[in-house]
C-alpha positions, 0 to 999 in steps of 0.5 A, a space after each residue: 383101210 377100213 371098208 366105208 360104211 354109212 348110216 343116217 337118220 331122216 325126217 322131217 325136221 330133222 336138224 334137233 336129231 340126237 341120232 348123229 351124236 349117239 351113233 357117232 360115239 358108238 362108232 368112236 368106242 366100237 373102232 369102226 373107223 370106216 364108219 360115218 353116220 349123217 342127218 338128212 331132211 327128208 319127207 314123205 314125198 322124197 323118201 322114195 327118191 332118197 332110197 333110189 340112191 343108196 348104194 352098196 355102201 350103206 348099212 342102216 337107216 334111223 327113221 324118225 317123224 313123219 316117215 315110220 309108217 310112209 317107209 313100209 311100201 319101200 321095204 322088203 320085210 319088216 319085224 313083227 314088233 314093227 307090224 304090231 304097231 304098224 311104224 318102222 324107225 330102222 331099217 338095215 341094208 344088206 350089200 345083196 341089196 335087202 331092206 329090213 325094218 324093225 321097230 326099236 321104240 317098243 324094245 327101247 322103252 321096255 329096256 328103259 324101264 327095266 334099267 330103272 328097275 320097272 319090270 313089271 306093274 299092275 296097272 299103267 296110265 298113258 297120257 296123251 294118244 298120238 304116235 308115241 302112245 302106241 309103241 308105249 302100249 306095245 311096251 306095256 303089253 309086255 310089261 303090265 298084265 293089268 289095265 291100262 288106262 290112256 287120257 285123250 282129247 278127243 274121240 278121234 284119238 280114242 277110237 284110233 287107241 281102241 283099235 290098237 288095244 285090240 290089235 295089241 291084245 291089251 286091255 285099255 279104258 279110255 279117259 278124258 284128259 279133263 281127268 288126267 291129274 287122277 293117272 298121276 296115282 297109277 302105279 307107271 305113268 307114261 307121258 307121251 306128249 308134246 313140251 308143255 302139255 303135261 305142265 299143268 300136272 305138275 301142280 297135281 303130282 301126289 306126295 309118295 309118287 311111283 314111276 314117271 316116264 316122260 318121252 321128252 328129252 329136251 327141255 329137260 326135265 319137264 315141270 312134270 318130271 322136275 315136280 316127281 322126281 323133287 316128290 321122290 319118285 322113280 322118274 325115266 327120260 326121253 334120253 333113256 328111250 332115245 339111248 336103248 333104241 339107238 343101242 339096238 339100231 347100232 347093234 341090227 346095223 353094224 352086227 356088232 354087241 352090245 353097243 356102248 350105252 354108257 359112252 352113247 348116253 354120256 354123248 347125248 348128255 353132253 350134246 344137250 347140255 351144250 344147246 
């Protein structure tokens, strides 16, 4: 009989987690029948007491708002990508009793990309500046050599997208997001914004677009995204991001690659499609 293993994804709320479903397939297509991957509703205040309960049993944890960055103090180390963005969205657990975080946003949003055959850019726009925007800077760090400008609301946001600029090594231009419609020329443009946000853009999108990453998977497609894509340009989802970080998630916790991406995201698929 197969030795019992287990895994979850926390936050707060945390009942629209794709995780469970993309997890799951993987287990499914891998073998590992002792495996089992659950949600809990979980916030900052409980985090600590949650991980008072883990026992030997468990391998890995998905982490997701508003616990990236609470989590930290509760670690025994964490990865430097997870450092250059001050936020941990996994952490894997050793039997010895370790607790290790990492990062798989930034990775997952640079494999994304290279899949739909984005390796490199000269320049980039990123809409929006709250929790997303910095791992996507980090993402382009690796990937744009250029400027990259991000259009925010206010000048809290700025200053907090200036230091991750510096932190990050990364040269960035600050714009008012009164000015986004002209990212929409840029030659990547990364939306990480709530639904509706970037809807008034779509009436904006220029003839001949380049490349759309829009961080949502639900609803899907975006006006935005729907509008691109009906243009002709490149466009990456949310789903893209959420299947190649969970990939690294599968392969840090079970120790086992590659992880299924085709079977995972034809999982996510069918879990959206069915709500």
């Amino acid at each position: 009989m197969a030795a019992h293993r287990r895994a979850a994804v926390l936050g707060s709320p945390i009942a629209h987690s794709l995780s469970p479903v993309l997890h799951r397939a993987a287990y499914e297509e891998l073998g590992l029948a002792g495996w089992t991957y659950d949600r809990f509703e979980v916030d900052e205040a409980a985090l600590p007491g949650f991980f008072e309960t883990l026992g030997p049993e468990w391998a890995g944890l998905s982490l997701t708002m508003p616990l990236k960055r609470a989590v930290i103090p509760l670690l025994d180390g964490i990865s430097e990508t997870a450092a250059s963005v001050d936020a941990v969205n996994t952490v894997v657990l050793t039997q010895d009793g370790r607790r290790t975080g990492d990062n798989t946003d930034v990775p997952g949003i640079v494999a994304a990309l290279r899949e739909h055959g984005i390796d490199k850019v000269e320049a980039a726009a990123i809409l929006g500046a709250g929790a997303t925007a910095s791992s996507a800077l980090a993402a382009l760090a690796r990937v744009c050599p250029g400027e990259i400008t991000v259009y925010v609301r206010s000048e809290t946001r700025a200053a907090e997208m200036r230091q991750w600029a510096e932190r990050l090594e990364v040269s960035v231009r600050i714009a008012d997001w009164a000015d986004a419609e002209q990212a929409l020329h840029a030659p990547l443009v990364i939306s990480t914004t709530p639904a509706g946000t970037t809807d008034a853009l779509a009436r904006s999108v220029p003839e001949r677009p380049t490349a759309l990453f829009d961080v949502l998977y639900e609803p899907w497609p975006t006006a935005l995204a729907a509008r691109w894509s009906a243009y002709g340009g490149a466009v990456v989802s949310g789903l893209d991001l959420l299947v190649h970080q969970a990939v690294l998630q599968v392969e840090q916790m079970t120790g086992r690659a590659p992880a299924p991406l085709d079977a995972m995201r034809k999982a996510g698929e069918r879990a959206l499609a069915a709500r």
